[in-house]
N, C-alpha and C positions, 0 to 999 in steps of 0.2 A: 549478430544479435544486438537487439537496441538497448541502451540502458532502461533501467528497467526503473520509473517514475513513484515517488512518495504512494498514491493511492494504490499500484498494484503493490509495491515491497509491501506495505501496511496490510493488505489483502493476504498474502502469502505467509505473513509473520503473524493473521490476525488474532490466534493465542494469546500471544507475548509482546503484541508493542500497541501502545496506544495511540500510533502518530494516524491512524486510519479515521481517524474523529476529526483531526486537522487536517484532509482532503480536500473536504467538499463533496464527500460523495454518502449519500445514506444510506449506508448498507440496511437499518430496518425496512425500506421498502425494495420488493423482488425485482424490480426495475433497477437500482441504483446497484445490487450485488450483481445483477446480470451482466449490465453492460463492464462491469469491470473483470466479471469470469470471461465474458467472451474476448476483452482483448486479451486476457493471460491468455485464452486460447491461440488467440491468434498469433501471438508473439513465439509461442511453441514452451511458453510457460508449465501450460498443462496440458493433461489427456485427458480426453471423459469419455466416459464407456455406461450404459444402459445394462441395468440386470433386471429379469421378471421378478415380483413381487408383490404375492398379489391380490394376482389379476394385472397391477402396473408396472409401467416402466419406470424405474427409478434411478436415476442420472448420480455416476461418482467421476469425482475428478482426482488424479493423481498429478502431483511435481512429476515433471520430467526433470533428466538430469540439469539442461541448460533452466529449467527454472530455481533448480536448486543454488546454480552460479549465481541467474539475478539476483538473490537471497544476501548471498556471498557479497557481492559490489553494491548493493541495497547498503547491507549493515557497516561494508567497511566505510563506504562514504558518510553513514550520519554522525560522526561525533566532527566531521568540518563544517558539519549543516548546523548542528548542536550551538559549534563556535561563532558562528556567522549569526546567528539568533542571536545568540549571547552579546554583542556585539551591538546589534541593531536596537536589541531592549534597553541596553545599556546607555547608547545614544539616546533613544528618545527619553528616558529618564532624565537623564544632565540637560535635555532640552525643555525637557517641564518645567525644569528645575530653575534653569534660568531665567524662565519668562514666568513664574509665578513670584521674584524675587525683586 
């Protein structure tokens, strides 16, 4: 199973974490949610299954369990991402800081 990247964890978390806005990817348009349902698809993320309603077919998606992992190694790895930001702001702060002095 591949690690599972900031725009899908964000996708699968997208309830509860707001890091899916810092992707790059625009889930308002069905183009930008698609192409990132299909790789959760593809990575075995998720299942989608079709039910009548109708008159149409209407498309649900379920976590499988290894999406539920991604989820898992998603959340345990952000607060080193957290740091590493922290970090990187932090640097360039003290570098404004210097050259505007």
């Amino acid at each position: 199973m591949r690690p599972v990247g900031a725009a899908e964890g964000g996708l699968l978390r997208l309830p509860d974490h707001p890091e899916l806005a810092r992707s790059g990817y625009d889930l308002r348009s069905a183009s930008g949610a698609l192409e990132l349902v299909r790789r959760l698809e593809a990575a075995g993320s998720l299942t989608v299954y079709s039910v009548a309603h109708a008159g149409r077919l209407r498309k649900f998606y379920r976590l499988t369990p290894g999406g539920v992992e991604q989820i898992d190694q998603f959340l345990a790895g952000w607060p080193e991402i957290e740091r590493i930001y922290a970090m990187i702001k932090e640097s360039a702060e003290y570098d404004a800081r210097a050259v505007s002095e």
